[in-house]
N, C-alpha and C positions, 0 to 999 in steps of 0.2 A: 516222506516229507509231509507233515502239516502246517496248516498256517492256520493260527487261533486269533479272534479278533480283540486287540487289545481294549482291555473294561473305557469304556468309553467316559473320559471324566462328565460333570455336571457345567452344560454350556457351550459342550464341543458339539459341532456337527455331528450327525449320526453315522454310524456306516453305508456307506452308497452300495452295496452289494453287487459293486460291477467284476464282470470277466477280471479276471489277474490281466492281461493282457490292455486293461483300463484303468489300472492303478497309477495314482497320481504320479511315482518314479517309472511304472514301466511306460504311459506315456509322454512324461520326462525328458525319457531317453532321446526321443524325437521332437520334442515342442524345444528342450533349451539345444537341439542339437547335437548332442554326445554322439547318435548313432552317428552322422555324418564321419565324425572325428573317428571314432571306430573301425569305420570303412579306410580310413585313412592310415590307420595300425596304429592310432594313437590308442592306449592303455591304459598309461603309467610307467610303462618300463622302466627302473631305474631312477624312481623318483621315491623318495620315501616320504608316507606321510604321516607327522606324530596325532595323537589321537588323545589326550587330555583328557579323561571320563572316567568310567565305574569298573573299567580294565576291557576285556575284549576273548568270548570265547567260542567257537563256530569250525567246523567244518569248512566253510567259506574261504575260510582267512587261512586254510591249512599251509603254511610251508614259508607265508609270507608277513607272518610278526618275526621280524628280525631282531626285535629284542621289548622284554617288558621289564620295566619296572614299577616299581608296587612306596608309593609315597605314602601314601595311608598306614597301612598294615605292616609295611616293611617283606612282605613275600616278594619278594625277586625270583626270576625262575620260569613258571611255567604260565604263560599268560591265564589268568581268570575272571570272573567276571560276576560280583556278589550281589549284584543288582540285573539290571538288562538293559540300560544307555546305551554304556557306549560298545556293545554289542551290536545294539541296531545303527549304531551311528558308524561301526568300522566296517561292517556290511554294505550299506547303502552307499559309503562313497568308494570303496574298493573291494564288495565279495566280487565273489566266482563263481559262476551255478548257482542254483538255487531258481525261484520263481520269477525274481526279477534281478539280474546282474547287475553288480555295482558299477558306479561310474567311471573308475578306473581301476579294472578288474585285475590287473598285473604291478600295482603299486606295490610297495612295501609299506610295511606297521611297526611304528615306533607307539607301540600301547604304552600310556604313561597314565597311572591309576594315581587319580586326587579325588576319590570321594570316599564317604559310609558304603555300608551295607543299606542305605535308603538314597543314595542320591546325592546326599549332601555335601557343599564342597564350598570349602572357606581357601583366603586367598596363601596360607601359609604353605598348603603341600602346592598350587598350583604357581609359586614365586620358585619351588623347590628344584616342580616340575620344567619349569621353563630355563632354569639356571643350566639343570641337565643338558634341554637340548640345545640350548647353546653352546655346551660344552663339546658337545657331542657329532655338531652338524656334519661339518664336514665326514666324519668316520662311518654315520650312516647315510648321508647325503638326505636330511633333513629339508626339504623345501615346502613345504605345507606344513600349516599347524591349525588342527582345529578343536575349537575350545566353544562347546555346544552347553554353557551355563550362565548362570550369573550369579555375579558378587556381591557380599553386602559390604566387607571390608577389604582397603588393601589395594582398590582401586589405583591409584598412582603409583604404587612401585613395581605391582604388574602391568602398568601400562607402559610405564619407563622401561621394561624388559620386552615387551613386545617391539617399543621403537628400537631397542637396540637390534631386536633380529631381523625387522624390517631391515633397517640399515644395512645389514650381513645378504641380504637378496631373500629372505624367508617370508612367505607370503601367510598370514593370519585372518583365521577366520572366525567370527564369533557369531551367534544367535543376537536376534533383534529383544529376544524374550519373548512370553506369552501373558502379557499383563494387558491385552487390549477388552475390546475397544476403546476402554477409556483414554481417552492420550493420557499422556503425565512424562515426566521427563528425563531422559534415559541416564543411564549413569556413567562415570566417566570414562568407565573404558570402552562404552560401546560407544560413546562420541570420540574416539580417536580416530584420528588421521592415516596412525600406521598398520590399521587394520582393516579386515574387511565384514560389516555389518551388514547380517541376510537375514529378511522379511519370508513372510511365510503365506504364501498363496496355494490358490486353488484351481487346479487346469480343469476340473469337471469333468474327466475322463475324455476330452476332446486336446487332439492336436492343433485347434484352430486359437491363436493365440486372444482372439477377440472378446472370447469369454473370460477369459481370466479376472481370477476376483484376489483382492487381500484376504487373509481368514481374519476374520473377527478379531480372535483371539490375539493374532500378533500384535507386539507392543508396536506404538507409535508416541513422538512426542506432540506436545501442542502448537498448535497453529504458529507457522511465524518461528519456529525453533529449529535453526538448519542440523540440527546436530540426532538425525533419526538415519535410519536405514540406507546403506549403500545401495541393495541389489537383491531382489527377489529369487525365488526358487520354491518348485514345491514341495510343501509339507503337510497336505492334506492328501489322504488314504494310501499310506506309503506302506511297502512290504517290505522285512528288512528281518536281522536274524535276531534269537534269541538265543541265551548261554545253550539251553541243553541240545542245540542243534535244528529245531524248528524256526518257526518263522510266529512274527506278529505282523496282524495288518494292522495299522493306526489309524484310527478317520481322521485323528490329527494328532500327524506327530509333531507337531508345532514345531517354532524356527528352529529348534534344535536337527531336525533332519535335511530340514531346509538347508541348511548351514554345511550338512553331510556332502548334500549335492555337490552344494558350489565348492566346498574342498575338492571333491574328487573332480571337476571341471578344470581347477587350478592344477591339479597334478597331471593332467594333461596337456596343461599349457606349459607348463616347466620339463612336459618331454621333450615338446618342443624348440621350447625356444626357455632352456636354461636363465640366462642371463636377465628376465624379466625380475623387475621392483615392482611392490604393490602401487605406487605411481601410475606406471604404466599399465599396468590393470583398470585401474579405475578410469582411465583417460579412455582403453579399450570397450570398457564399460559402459560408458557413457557414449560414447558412438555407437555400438551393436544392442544393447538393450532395447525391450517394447514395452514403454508403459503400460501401467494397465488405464483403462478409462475412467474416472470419478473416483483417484485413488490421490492423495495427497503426495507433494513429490518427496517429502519427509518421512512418510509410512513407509512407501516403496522403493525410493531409492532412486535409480536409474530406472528401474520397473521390470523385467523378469529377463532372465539371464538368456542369452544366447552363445553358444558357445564356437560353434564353427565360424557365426559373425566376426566375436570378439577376437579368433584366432587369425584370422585373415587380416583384420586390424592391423594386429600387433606384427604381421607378418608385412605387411607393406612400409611400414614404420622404419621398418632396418634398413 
């Protein structure tokens, strides 16, 4: 096993060089609460979660893609992965083994590949992809979908298809983006209703939630513009798999991992208690979450996820 430190863009935080055991997910695990739920034998068992990216290929994920398909390129068949997204993003919220375990380590992977061999990903295969899992829910028990990108076109009738799975009980998950500091204002599918929009913070290698910071980088809209970020999670110095079986650490894997998290958070909560709406989510949300301090409540949302919180929540609720 190695883990090589992914090329740090221009403007990102540097690498912190802390212990694995300091990594913004493996202390995570216990700041947004997972370990609790763990202890609890919560997983994912039995919960599938679709994964909308660059395909998905790892040792991690052995035995538990239940099925790929390939919207781009048309390979159907054996999951791959021609980039390294959503490798790290199918890692993060459901590996198994590795340096730091995914958030819900016994989920299933509905890999649904909508982008190039660079990343790139327009609304045509991801309107394709989402038709799929709609089609599909029920037969692989589809309850989580997470869509760690942005769009420049198309916006409205993939957002029309996310309220429709909403509506079905399917819980959505998107990236806030990495277009910060600057505010500016978000687009339209990440101001939807029937989805969930995650912010991208910084725990500092501390389980003490007091420190917690937004990153820079994450999008936020401008002052006065209710229509920014649900719900925090971290995305700074995250370790997570790559195609040929190693690992990257990210100093910042921006909301896109972010987003990884709170998926696999969600697929624990649907082991749960099945029958939950993103409604209900967010209601739970908003009770169990910790803002952060001197962070705008548009940036962050609710403010950083907690997850045994929000489960107890939704659990008293019934």
């Amino acid at each position: 096993m190695r883990i090589h430190q992914y090329p740090t863009p221009p403007g990102s935080p540097k690498p912190k060089n802390r212990p694995i055991e300091q990594a913004g997910n493996a202390i995570g695990l216990q700041t947004l609460e997972v370990d609790q739920l763990h202890r609890e034998g919560l997983t994912g068992q039995g919960v599938c979660v679709a994964v909308l990216d660059s395909g998905a290929a790892h040792p991690d994920l052995q035995d538990r893609v239940v099925v790929f398909k390939d919207f781009y390129n048309g390979k159907d068949g054996q999951s791959y992965d021609d980039f390294f997204h959503g490798t790290a993003i199918a890692t993060a919220a459901a590996g198994s083994g590795g340096p730091v375990p995914g958030v819900a380590p016994r989920a299933k992977l509905a890999v649904l590949k909508v982008t190039d061999e660079q990343g790139g990903v327009e609304s045509f295969e991801v309107k394709k992809a989402l038709a799929w899992a709609k089609e599909n829910r029920e037969r692989y028990n589809i309850q989580v979908i997470n869509m760690s990108f942005g769009l420049m076109d198309g916006q409205p009738k993939v957002a029309e298809q996310v309220k429709e799975l909403s509506e079905m009980g399917v819980l959505v998950c998107t990236s806030v983006g990495n277009g910060g500091p600057t505010p500016r204002k978000l687009d339209a599918l990440k101001a939807s209703p029937y989805l969930l929009t995650v912010a991208n913070c910084d725990l500092h290698g501390s389980v003490d939630g007091d420190d917690d910071t937004l990153v820079p980088q994450s999008s936020r809209p401008p002052e006065g513009d209710p229509d920014g970020a649900d719900i925090s999670a971290p995305g700074a110095d995250i370790i997570a798999g790559r195609p040929d079986g190693d690992y990257y650490r990210f100093a910042d894997g921006g909301s896109s991992l972010a987003t990884a998290l709170t998926s696999g958070v969600l697929a624990l909560w649907k082991e749960a208690l099945p029958g939950i709406t993103m409604d209900q989510v967010k209601e739970a949300l908003a009770h169990s979450a910790v803002p952060m301090a001197n962070v705008p409540g548009n940036a962050q949302g609710f403010g950083v996820l907690r997850a045994k919180a929000g489960l107890d929540y939704l659990r008293n609720k019934k």
